[in-house]
N, C-alpha and C positions, 0 to 999 in steps of 0.2 A: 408238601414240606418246604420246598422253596417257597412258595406263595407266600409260608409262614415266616417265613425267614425275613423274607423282603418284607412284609408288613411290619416287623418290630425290629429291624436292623437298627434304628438310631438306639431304641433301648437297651439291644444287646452292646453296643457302640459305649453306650457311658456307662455300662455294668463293669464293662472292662477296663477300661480307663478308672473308676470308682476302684475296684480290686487291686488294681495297680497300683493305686495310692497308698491302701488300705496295706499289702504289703510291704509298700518300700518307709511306710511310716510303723508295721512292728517291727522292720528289720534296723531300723535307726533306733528305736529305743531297746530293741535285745543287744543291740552290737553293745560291745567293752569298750566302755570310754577308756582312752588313754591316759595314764599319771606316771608321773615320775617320784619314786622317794624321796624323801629329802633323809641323808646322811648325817648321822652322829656317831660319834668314835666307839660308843658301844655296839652298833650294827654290824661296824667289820670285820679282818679277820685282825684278832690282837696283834699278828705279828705286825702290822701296817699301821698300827698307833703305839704312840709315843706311851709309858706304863701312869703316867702322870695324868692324862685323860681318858686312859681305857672306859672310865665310869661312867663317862658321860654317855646321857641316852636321850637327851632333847636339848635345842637351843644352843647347840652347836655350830658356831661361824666362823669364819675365815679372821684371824687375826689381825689388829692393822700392822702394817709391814711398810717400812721405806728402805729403798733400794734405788741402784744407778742403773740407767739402761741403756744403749748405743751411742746413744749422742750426747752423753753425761748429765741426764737429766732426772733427777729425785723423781723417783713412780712411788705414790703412794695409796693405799686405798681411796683417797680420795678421787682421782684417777677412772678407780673402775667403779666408782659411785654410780649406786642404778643400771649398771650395765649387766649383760648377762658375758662369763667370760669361759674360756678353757685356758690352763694351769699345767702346764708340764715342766719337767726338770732335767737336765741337759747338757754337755758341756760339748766345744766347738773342733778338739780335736777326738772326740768318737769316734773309730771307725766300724762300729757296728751297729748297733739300733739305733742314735740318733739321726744318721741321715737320711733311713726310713720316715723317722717321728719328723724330722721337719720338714720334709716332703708332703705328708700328709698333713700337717698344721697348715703350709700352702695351699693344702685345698680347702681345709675349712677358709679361709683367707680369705679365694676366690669365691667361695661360696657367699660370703656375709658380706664383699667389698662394700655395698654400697646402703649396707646398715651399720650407721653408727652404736646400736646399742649392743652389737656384739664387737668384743674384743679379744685377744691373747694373753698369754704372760707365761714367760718360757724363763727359768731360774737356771744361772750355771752352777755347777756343783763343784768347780773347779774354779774358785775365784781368783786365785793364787795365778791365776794362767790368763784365762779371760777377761781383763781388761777393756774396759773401755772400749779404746782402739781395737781389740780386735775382735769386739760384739759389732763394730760398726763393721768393721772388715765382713765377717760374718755374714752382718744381716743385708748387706748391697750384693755380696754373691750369692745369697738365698731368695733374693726379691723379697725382702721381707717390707713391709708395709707401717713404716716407722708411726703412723695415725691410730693403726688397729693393734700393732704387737710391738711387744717390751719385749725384748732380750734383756734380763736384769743381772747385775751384779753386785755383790757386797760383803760382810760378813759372814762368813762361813757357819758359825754357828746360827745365826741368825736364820738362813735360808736352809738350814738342816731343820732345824726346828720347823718352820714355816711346812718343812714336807712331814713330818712326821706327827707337827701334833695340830694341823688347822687344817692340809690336804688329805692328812689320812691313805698316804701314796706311797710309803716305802714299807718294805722289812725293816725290823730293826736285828743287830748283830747284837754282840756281848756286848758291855759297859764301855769295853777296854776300844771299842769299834764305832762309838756314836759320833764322830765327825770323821769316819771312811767315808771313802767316794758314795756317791749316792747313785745307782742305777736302775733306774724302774721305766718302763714302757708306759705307766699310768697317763692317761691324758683324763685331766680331773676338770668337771662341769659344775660352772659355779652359777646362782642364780643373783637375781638384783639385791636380793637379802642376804647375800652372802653366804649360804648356805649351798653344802654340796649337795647336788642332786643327781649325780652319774662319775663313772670310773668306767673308760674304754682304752683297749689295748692300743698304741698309735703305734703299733706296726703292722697293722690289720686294715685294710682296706674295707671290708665289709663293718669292720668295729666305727672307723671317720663316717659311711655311709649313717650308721645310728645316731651313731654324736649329732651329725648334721640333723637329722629327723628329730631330735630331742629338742634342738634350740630350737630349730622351727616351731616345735608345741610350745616350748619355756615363752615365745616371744607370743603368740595367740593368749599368755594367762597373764601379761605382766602388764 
């Protein structure tokens, strides 16, 4: 039995190696390729779209929008052109989930520093309040990274809209309610088409660990 062994060991040798293959090339074509959805205002839950786009059910994108950001500079979709971004809404005296949310927007931050085709865009909902001057305040005591993230400010209705009928990230209240304060934990994933393609909780640490793994793939297809 050894005698036989040792005469065709090289053969048993690439049987094995050959089977190795053969396995780790079904286990690559059974594994579940990874996708992301891409989001239209009919997918979600109504109360989180505006009653004006409920219907929509494809070819749904991000509106253009121009806004002020820390250092008084016009952000326009032009801006996040071909970029891939994350999109939350926020204001700077929160003392409750936002300084969660921008804790972890720091980490996506850190995570993407030193790719430019991921960026931010953080909207106050408080415009009346946040100013300019104290988005700048703001974003030098957050380390915020004036290259990659907008801190924006502007029009109130403008930027209620902007969450309601293109991010598809808030509740909506009664009639009498549609420019209340806006509070949502949504950290919204936006692709180079403009289109949403993820909604995670940014006061979830395991929810930023996703986000992160989703750009990573968004950026492997773009």
């Amino acid at each position: 039995m050894l005698d036989f062994l040792r005469r065709f060991r090289i053969f048993f040798g690439i049987m094995s190696v050959f089977s190795m293959i053969i396995i780790f090339l079904f286990y690559q074509a059974l594994k579940p390729r990874k996708t992301l959805p891409i989001y239209n205002p009919a997918d979600v839950n109504p109360e989180l779209v505006d009653s004006t786009v409920q219907y929509v059910s494809k070819y749904h994108t991000i509106s253009d929008f121009a806004f002020t950001n820390q250092d008084g500079k016009t952000i326009t979709q032009n801006d996040y052109k071909d970029k891939i971004y994350v999109a939350d809404f926020f204001f700077t005296t929160c003392g409750s989930i936002c300084p969660i949310m921008t804790t972890n927007m720091i980490d996506i931050q850190k995570a993407f520093k030193d790719n430019p085709k991921v960026m931010l865009l953080s909207h106050t909902v408080f415009p009346e309040i946040d100013s300019v001057p104290v988005l700048k305040t703001y974003a030098q005591k957050k380390g915020v990274d004036n290259q990659k993230w907008n801190l924006v400010t502007g029009d109130k209705k403008a930027i209620y809209s902007m969450a309601r009928k293109s991010y598809l990230a808030v509740k909506l209240g009664k009639p009498s309610e549609l420019y209340d304060m806006v509070h949502t934990e949504n950290f919204v994933l936006v692709d180079t088409k403009r289109r949403v393609r993820g909604f995670y909780d940014g006061t979830k640490k395991e929810e930023i660990r996703r986000l992160i793994e989703d750009i990573d793939w968004l950026l492997t297809q773009e």
